[in-house]
N, C-alpha and C positions, 0 to 999 in steps of 0.2 A: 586536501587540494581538490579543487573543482575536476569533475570528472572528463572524459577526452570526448563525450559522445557528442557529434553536431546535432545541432536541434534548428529545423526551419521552423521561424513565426509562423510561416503560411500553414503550419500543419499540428499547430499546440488548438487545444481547446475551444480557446475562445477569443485568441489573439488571433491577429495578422501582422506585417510587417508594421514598426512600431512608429509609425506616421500620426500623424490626428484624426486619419479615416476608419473607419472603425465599419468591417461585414462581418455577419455573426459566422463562425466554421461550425458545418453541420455534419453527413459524410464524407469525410475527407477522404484521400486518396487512402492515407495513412488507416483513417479504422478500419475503411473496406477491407485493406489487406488485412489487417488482424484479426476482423473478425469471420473473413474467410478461409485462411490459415488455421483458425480456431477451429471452425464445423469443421472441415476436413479432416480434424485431430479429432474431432468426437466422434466424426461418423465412420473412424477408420476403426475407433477402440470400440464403439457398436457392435458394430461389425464381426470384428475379432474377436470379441466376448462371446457372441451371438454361435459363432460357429465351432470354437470350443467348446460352449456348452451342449451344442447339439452331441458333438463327438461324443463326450463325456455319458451325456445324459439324454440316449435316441427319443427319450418318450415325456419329455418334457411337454409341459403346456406352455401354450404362449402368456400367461398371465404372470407365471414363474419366469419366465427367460426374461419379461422386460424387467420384473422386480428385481431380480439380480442384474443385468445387464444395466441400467439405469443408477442402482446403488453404486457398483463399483465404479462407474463411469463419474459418480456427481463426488465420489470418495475421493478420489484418484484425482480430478480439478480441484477439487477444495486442496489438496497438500502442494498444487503448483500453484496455487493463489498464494498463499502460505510463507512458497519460498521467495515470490519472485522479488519481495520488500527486501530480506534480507540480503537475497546476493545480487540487490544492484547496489546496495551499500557495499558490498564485498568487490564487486566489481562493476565498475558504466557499461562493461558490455550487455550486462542484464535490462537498463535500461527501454529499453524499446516496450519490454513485455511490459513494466509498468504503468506507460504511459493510458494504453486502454485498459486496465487490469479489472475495471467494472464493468467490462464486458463481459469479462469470463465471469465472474463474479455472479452477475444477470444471468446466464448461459448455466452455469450449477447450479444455479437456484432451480431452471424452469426441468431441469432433466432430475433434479432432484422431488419438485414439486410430485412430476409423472410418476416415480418409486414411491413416494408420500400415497397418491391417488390410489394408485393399484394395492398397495398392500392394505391400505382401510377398505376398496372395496372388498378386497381377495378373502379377509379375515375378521372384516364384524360389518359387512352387509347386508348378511341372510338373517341377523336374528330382530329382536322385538327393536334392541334399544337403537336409539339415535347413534350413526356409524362414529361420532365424534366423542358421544359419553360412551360408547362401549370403548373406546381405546383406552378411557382413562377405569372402567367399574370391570371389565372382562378378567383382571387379573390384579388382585392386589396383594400379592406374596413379595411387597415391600422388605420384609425381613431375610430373604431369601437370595443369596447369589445367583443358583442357578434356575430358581423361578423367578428373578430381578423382571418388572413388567416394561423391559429395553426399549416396547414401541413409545412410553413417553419420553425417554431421552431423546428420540428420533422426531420426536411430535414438537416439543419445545426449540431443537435447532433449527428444525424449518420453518417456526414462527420465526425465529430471529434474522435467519438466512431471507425471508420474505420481506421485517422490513428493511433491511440493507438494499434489497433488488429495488424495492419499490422508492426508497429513498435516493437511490442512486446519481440520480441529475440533479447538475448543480442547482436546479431552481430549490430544491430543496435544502442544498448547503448552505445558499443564501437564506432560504426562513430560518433555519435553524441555528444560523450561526455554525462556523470554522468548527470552534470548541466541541458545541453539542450535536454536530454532525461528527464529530471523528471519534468520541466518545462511545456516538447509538454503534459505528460501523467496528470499534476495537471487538463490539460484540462475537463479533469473527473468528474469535478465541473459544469464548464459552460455545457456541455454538460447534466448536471441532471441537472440543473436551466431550460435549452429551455426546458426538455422534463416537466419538471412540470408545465411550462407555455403550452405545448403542450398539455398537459391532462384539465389542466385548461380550457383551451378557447376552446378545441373540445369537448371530451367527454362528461365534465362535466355541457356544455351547453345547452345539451340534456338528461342528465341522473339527473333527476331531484331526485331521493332519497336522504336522506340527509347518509346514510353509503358511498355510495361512496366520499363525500367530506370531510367524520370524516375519511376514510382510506387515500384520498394522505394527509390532515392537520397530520396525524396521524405518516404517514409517513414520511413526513419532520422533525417537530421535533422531530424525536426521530436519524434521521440523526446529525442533528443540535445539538442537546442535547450532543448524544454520543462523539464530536468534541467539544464540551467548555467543559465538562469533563476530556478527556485525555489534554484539553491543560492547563487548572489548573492545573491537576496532573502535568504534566509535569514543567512546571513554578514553581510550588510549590519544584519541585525534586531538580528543576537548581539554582532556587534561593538561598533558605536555608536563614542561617546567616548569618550576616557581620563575615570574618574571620578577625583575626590579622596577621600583616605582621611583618615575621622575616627577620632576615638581608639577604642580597642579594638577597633579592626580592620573598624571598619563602614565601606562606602564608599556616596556616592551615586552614584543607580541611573536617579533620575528622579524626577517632580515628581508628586501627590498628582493634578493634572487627567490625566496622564498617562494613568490607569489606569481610567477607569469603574465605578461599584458594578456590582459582577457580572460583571467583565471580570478578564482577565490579563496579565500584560505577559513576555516571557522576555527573560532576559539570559546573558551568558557574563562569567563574574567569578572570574578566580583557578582557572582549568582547572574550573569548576564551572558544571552545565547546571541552571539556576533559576527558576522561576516563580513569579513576584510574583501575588498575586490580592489584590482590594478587595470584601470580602464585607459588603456595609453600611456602608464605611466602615473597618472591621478590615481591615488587611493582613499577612496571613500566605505564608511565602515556600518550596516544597517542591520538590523534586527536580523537574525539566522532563522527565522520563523515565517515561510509565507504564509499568506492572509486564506489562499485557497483551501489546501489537505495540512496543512502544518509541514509542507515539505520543507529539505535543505539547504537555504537558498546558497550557502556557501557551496556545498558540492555541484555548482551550476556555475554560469559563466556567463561572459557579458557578448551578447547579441545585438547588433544597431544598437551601440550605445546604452543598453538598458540590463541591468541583471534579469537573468531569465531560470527560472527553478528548474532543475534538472527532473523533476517529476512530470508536470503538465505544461511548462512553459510560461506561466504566470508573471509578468515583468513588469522590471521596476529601477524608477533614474535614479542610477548610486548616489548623483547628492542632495538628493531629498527624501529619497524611500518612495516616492510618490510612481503610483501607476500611472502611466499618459491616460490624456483623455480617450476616450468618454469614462474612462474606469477611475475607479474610488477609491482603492485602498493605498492604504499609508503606512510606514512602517518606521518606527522608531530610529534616528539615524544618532552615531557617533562622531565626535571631535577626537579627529586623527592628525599626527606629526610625523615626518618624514626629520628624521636625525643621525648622521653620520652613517646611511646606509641600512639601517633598522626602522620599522615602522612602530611606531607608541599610539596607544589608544587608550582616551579616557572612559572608562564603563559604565560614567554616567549616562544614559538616556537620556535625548533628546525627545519631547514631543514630537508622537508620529509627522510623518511628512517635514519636519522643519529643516530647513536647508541651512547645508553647512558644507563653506567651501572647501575641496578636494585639498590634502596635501600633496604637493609633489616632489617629484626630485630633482634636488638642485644641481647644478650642471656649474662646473669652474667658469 
């Protein structure tokens, strides 16, 4: 079922209310606060790091305090980027954080970049070779656990982590296309895999306490945990029950209370990803795939008249899949029946954008 969370057009992306007018949203109210909310969280864990470590270690240099203090700070955001996909699947309250999550995204990369900078200067700047081939010729005990050369797994995440940052605006989702923009960004994964291997074989080689290896084990599964949760929940949503099939290829899906005016329901029928919406009453049934990030459009809900993705807000008229003007995308719609209280849907696709009248409920 669509989730409970209100979404203002005036505060999605690239929308506004869902008229024919069309001004582009730039800073919004909405990122301001998030990404003020955000520095604040970074400059308080700064901070905090900053003055443990003094505690700790009186005679530190400052080229060590940023190196660590920047590591654990870009470590520490990368595992809340991580979760925040999962548990808004788990829960809409999470939503919010979603919505700008390439911000934070942006924001880990640049505080990661600064750890990247400092430890190439810190550790292969004084000698002969170029600071970038000595990262990769300084240490080659490739064979080696506890000689493993950890700064290229840290060197290859932050290429990856870079072009995410750098690909980040939609101008780029649109060159690259939905697909192979969400493809380059799944990178997101490999790139936390090097760096856990990167904490693993460096730090952890020398930091012999046993808290620091209960925080990154700690850290992973509960990564890992939060992702086989939403995808049960998820499975569990799509699957359901075997329905029965009525003539001309309709099957039921589910019952008319089922679905709330202004809600959505998704289902998986016949290798087909589908979102049922009850817009007043009219059930109209369109591709469960938005055109923007591949969000849910079924876990979303109908705003002025328009399905609206519970991601970034991306919308679109239930009986056509068509975005309003001035926007272009389309999205495959279905041939729905409203019978004895149960909603039936045939899993044939329609041609993007093709319009197909609303079933509704009949009334004695």
């Amino acid at each position: 079922m669509g989730g409970s969370l209100h979404i203002d057009p005036v505060d999605c992306d690239r929308r506004i209310r869902m008229g024919l007018s069309y001004t582009s949203v730039q800073w919004n109210k909405q990122k301001k606060a998030y990404d003020l909310y955000l520095w604040i969280g970074i400059g308080l864990m700064l901070v905090s790091f900053t003055i443990f470590q003094l505690v700790l270690h009186p005679t530190i240099t400052v080229e060590t305090l940023v190196i660590r203090a920047t590591a654990v700070t870009a470590f520490v955001l990368l595992h809340l980027i991580l979760s925040i996909g999962p548990l808004s699947r788990l829960n809409p309250i999470f939503l919010p954080l979603l919505y700008n999550r390439r911000h934070m995204g942006v924001s880990m990369f640049l505080i990661a970049l600064v750890h990247g900078a400092f430890s190439i200067i810190q550790f292969h700047a004084l000698g002969d070779a170029n600071p970038i081939i000595s990262v990769f010729t300084s240490n080659q005990h490739y064979e080696s656990i506890s000689l493993f050369p950890f700064q290229i797994l840290g060197f290859f995440a932050l290429v990856i982590l870079f072009l995410m940052a750098a690909t980040s605006h939609d101008f780029w989702l649109n060159q690259l296309s939905p697909r192979v923009w969400k493809v380059l960004h799944m990178g997101v994964y490999i790139a936390y895999a090097l760096l856990v291997g990167h904490v693993v074989l460096g730090v952890l080689q020398f930091e012999h306490h046993l808290m620091y290896w209960v925080l990154v084990c700690a850290g992973f599964f509960w990564i890992a945990s939060l992702h086989i949760l939403a995808g049960v929940k998820e499975w569990r949503r799509l699957s359901g029950k075997d329905v029965v099939s009525a003539d001309s290829g309709f099957h039921c899906v589910a019952s008319v209370a089922e679905i709330p005016a202004g809600r959505g329901k998704s289902i998986f029928l016949k290798d087909q990803n589908i979102a049922i919406f009850n817009n007043d009453g009219q059930f109209s049934a369109v591709h469960n795939v938005c055109k923007h990030q591949m969000g849910p459009l079924g876990e979303g809900k109908i705003v002025d008249g328009c399905i609206t993705c519970p991601w970034h807000g991306y919308q679109y008229l239930p009986e056509n899949g068509q975005a309003p003007p001035p926007f272009t995308e389309k999205l495959h719609t279905y041939h729905t029946k409203i019978i004895d209280g149960k909603v039936w849907v045939n899993p044939t696709p329609n041609p993007e954008g093709t319009e197909v009248e609303p079933s509704k409920i009949s009334t004695p």
